[in-house]
C-alpha positions as CSV (number, residue, x, y, z in Angstrom):
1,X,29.6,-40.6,-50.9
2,X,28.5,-36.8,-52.5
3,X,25.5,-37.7,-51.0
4,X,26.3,-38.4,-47.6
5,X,29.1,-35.4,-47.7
6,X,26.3,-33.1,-48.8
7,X,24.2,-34.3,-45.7
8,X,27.1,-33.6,-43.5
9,X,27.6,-29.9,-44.8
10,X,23.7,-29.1,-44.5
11,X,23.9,-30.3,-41.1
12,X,27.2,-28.2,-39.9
13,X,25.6,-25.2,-41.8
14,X,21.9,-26.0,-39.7
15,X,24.3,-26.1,-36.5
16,X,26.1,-23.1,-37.2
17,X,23.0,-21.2,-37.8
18,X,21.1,-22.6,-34.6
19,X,24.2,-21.7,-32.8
20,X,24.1,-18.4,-34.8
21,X,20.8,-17.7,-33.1
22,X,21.0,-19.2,-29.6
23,X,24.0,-16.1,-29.3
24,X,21.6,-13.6,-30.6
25,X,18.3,-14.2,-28.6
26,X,21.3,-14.4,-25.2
27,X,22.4,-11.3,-26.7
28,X,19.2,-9.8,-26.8
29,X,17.7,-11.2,-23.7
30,X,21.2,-9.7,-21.6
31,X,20.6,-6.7,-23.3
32,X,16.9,-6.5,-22.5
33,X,17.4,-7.5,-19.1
34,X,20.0,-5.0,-18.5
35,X,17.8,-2.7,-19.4
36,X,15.4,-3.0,-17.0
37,X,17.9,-3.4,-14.2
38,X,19.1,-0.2,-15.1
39,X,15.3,1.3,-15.7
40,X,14.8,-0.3,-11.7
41,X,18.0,1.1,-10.0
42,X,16.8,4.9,-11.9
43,X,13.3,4.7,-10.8
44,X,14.3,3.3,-7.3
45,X,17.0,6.1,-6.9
46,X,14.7,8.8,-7.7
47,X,12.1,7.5,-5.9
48,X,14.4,7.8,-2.6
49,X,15.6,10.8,-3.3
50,X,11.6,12.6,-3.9
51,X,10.5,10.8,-0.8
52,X,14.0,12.9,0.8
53,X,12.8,16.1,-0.5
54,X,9.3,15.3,0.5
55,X,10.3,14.8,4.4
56,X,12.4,17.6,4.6
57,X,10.0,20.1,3.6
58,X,7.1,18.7,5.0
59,X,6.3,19.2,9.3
60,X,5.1,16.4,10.5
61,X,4.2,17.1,14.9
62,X,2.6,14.8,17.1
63,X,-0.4,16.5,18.6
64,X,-2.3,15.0,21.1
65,X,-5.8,14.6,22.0
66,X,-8.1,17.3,22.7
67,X,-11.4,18.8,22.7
68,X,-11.7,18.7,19.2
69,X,-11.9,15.0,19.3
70,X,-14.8,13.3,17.9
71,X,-15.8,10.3,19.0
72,X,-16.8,6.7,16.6
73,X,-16.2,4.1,18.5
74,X,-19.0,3.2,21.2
75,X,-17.1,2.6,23.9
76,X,-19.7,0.1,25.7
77,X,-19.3,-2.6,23.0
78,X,-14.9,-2.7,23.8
79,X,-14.1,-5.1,25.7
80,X,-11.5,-4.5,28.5
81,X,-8.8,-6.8,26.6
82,X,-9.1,-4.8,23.8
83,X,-5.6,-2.7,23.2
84,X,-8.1,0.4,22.0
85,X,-7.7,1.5,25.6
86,X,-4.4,1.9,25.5
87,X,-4.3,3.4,21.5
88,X,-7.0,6.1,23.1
89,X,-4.2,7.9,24.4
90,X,-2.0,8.0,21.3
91,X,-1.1,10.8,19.6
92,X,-2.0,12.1,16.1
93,X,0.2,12.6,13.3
94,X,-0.1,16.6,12.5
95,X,0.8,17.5,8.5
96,X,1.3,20.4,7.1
97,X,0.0,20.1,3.8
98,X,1.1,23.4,1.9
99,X,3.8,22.5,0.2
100,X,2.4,19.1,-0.5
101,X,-0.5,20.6,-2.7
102,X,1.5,22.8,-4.5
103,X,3.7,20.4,-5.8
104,X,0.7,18.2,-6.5
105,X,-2.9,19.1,-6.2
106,X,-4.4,15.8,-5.8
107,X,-3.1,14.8,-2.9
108,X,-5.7,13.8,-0.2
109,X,-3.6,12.5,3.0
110,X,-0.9,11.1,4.8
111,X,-0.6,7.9,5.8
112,X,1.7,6.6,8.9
113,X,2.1,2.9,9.3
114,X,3.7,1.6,12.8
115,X,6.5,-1.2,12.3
116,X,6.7,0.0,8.7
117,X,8.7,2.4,6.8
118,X,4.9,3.9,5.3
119,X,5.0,7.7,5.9
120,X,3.9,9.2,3.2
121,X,2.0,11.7,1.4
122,X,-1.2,9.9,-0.3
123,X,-2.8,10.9,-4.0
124,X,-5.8,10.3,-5.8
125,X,-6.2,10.4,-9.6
126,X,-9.5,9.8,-12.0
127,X,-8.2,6.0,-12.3
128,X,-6.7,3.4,-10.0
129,X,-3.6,3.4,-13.2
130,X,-1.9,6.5,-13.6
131,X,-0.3,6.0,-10.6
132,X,1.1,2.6,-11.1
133,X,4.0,4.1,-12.6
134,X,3.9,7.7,-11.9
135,X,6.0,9.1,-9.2
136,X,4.2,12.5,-6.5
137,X,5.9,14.8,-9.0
138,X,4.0,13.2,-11.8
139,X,7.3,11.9,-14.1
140,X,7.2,8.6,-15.5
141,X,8.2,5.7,-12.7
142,X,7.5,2.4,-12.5
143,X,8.0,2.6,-8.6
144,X,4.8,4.6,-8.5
145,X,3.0,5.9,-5.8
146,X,1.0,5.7,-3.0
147,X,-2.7,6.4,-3.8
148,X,-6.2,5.8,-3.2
149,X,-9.0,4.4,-5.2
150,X,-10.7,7.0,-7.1
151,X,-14.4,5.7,-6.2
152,X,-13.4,7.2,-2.6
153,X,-14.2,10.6,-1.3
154,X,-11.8,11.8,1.4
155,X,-14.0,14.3,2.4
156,X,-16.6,12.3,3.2
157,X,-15.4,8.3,4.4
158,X,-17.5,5.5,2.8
159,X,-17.4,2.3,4.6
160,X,-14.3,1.0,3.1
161,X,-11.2,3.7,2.1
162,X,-8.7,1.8,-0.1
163,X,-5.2,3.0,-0.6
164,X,-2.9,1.1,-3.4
165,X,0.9,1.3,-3.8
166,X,3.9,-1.3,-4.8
167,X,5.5,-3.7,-2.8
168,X,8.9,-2.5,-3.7
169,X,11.4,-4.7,-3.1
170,X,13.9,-1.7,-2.1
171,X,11.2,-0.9,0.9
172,X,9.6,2.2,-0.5
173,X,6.1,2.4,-1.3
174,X,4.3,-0.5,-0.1
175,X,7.5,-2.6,0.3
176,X,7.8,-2.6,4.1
177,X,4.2,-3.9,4.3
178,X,5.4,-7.5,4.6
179,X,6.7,-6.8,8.3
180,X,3.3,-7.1,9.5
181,X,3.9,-10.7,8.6
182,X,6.5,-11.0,11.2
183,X,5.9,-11.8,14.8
184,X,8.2,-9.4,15.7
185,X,6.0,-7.4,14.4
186,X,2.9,-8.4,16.0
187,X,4.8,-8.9,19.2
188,X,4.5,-5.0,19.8
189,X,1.0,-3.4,20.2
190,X,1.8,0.1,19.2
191,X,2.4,-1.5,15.9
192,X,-1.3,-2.2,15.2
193,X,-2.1,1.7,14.5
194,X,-1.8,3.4,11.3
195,X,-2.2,7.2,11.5
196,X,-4.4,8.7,8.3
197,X,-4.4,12.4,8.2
198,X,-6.3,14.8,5.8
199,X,-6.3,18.6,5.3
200,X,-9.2,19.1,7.6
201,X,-8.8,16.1,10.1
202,X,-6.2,13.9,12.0
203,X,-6.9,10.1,12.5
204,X,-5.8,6.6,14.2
205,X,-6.9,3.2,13.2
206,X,-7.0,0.3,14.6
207,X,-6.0,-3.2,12.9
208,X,-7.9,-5.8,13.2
209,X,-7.1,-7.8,10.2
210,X,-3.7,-8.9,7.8
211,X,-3.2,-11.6,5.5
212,X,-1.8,-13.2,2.1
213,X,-4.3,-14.2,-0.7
214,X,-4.2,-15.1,-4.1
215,X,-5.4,-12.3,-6.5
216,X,-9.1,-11.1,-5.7
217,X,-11.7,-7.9,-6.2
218,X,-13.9,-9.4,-3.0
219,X,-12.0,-7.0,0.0
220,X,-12.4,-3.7,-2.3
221,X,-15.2,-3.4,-2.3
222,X,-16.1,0.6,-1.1
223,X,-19.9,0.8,-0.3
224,X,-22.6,-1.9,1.0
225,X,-26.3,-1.6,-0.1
226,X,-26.9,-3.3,2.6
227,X,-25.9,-3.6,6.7
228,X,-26.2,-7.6,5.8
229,X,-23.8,-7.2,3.2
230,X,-21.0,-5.1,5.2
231,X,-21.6,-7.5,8.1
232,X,-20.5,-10.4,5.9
233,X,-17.8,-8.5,4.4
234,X,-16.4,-7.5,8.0
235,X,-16.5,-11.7,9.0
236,X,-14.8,-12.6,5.6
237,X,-12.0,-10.5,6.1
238,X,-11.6,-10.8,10.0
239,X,-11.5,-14.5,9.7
240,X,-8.9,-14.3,7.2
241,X,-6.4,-12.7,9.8
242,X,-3.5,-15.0,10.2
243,X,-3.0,-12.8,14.1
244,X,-5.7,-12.8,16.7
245,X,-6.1,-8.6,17.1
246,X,-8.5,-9.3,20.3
247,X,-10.3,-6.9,18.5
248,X,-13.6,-6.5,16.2
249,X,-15.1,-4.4,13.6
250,X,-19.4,-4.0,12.9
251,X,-21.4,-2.1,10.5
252,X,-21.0,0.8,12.7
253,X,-17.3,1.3,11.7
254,X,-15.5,2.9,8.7
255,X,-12.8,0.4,7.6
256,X,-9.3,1.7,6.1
257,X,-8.1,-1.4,3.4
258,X,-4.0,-1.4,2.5
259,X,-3.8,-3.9,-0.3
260,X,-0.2,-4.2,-2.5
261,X,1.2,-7.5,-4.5
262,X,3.1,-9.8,-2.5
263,X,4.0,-11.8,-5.0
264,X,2.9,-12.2,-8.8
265,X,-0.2,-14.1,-7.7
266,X,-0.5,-13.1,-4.0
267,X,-1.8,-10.4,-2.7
268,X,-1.0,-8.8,1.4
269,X,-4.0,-6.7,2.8
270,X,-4.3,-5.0,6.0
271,X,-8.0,-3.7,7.3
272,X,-8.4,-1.6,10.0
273,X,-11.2,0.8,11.8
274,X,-11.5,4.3,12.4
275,X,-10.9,4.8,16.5
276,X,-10.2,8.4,16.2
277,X,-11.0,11.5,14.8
278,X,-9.6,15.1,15.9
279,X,-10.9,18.5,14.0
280,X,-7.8,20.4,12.6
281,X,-8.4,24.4,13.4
């Protein structure tokens, strides 16, 4: 009987103490969690309010075209069905960039996404890391920025610009990217230009490719030894497309790449060309 009473009490003293620790590690786990709810809901209101400050003080215009334009596109390979008729009379997107390289020196552009709620400022660091979870100001924030990849130049376009940012699920950043998945989306053609400017010129480009895919280096790719090379880089990610853009891309064109996470092991990725370029005096 001591025995089996001993047993007992070992085994309400092991249950007490599993119990014990089941409360702690929910403790900690609530506690840890609540943590980084609060951490999101800080970095997501300061995000919005920066992005505020950003677009009051900065002048965007619409400016159209003009003398200074220069033209990339050669216009006897565009088909008549192709929408780059009509996106030949679009504006540009004018920015003043003053005040945006005084608050911080490395930013490069703007960038203007139709259908989205992308218009912002764009920076470029030494790394493709620093601003994964720093904000334009530079403080610590896992909301990040938008930025591109620091093998670019944006002085002089290689074949493939990439700009980065989070897919926030509060919309900023890259978070309104996943409308182009919409056929709502698609269903307007004005949607399928994204406006890139720099200090020294105004852009449009033309997309001509969107889709989902799991984790991959193959679409960021920034310069081609070879024509063969970009020409089978252009087919990969045209064919990928899950739209029909009646539109293509060659080894003639410079291609702008979005890419952002869609989910932990997706990833969405827009391509499109360079239509239009207009001088800034």
């Amino acid at each position: 009987m001591k025995k089996i009473k001993r047993k007992i009490k070992i085994k309400r003293k092991v249950k007490i103490i599993f119990l014990k620790l089941i409360v702690i590690i929910s403790i900690t786990t609530t506690i840890y969690s609540s943590f980084h709810i609060i951490r999101w809901i800080k970095d997501n209101n300061n995000s919005k309010k920066e992005i505020s400050k950003i677009k009051e003080k900065t002048k965007l215009t619409k400016v159209k075209p003009n003398e200074t334009e220069i033209k990339v596109i050669d216009e006897e390979k565009i088909q008549s069905s192709d929408p780059y008729w009509d996106f030949t009379k679009m504006d540009y997107l004018n920015v003043n960039f003053s005040d945006l390289v005084n608050q911080n020196k490395e930013t490069v552009a703007w960038i203007k996404v139709n259908g989205t709620n992308i218009n912002y400022p764009v920076v470029q660091h030494k790394d493709n890391e620093y601003y994964l979870n720093h904000s334009f100001n530079k403080f610590k924030n896992k909301a990040g920025w938008i930025f591109m990849d620091y093998r670019n130049n944006i002085n002089n376009l290689e074949k493939n610009t990439i700009i980065y940012a989070h897919g926030r699920k509060d919309g900023t950043m890259f978070g309104s990217l996943k409308n182009i998945l919409s056929n709502k989306w698609y269903s307007s053609k004005n949607n399928f230009i994204i406006n890139f400017s720099t200090q020294q010129k105004n852009m449009l480009w033309q997309i001509f490719s969107i889709y989902k895919i799991p984790t991959t280096n193959d679409y960021i790719q920034i310069n081609f030894l070879k024509e063969k090379d970009f020409s089978e880089f252009l087919n990969t990610v045209t064919n990928r497309s899950i739209y029909d853009f009646k539109t293509t891309a060659d080894i003639s064109n410079n291609i702008l790449t979005l890419s952002t996470c869609y989910s932990e092991s997706e990833k969405l990725v827009v391509h499109a060309k360079l239509i239009k370029i207009q001088e800034k005096n």
